[in-house]
One Martini backbone bead per residue (centre of mass of N, CA, C, O) as a GRO file, in nm:
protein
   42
    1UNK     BB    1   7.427   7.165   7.105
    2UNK     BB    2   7.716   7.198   7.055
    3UNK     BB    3   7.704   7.418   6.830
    4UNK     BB    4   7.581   7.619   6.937
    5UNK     BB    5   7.771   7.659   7.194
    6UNK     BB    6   7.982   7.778   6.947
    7UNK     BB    7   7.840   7.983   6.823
    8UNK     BB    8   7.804   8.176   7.074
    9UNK     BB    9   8.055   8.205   7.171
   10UNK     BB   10   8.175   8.367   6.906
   11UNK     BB   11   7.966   8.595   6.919
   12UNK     BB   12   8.039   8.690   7.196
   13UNK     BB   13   8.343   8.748   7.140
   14UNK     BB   14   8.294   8.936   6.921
   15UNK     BB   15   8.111   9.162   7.138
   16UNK     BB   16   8.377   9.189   7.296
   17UNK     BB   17   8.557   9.352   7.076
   18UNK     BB   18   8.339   9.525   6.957
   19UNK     BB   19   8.400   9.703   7.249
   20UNK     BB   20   8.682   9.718   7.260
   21UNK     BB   21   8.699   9.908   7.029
   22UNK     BB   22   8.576  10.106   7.053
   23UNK     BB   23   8.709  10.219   7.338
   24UNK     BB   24   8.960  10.263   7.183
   25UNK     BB   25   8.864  10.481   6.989
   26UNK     BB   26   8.785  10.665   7.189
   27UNK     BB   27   9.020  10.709   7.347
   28UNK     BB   28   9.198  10.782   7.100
   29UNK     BB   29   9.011  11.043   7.053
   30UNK     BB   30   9.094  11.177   7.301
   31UNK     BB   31   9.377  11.203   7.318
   32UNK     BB   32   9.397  11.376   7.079
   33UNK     BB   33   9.257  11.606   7.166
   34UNK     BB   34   9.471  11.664   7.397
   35UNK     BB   35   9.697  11.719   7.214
   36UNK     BB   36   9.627  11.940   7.070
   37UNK     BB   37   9.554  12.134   7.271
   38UNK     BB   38   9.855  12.118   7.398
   39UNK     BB   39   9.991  12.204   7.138
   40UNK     BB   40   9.817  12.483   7.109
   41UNK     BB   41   9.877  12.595   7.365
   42UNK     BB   42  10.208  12.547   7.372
   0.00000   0.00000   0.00000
């Protein structure tokens, strides 16, 4: 049971780490688009 409760909490890790992933990149497309916009614009 040790080894289970080792290997979710693992899983659950990478699966927050992974959404972490997702959210930095999309900020980081979206961060990108307005200063584009704001080059372009100026």
């Amino acid at each position: 049971m040790d080894n289970f409760d080792r290997h979710f909490a693992r899983t659950r890790n990478i699966m927050i780490f992974a959404i972490i992933a997702k959210l930095a990149i999309f900020g980081g497309l979206i961060w990108l688009a307005i200063y584009a916009i704001n080059a372009f614009a100026g």
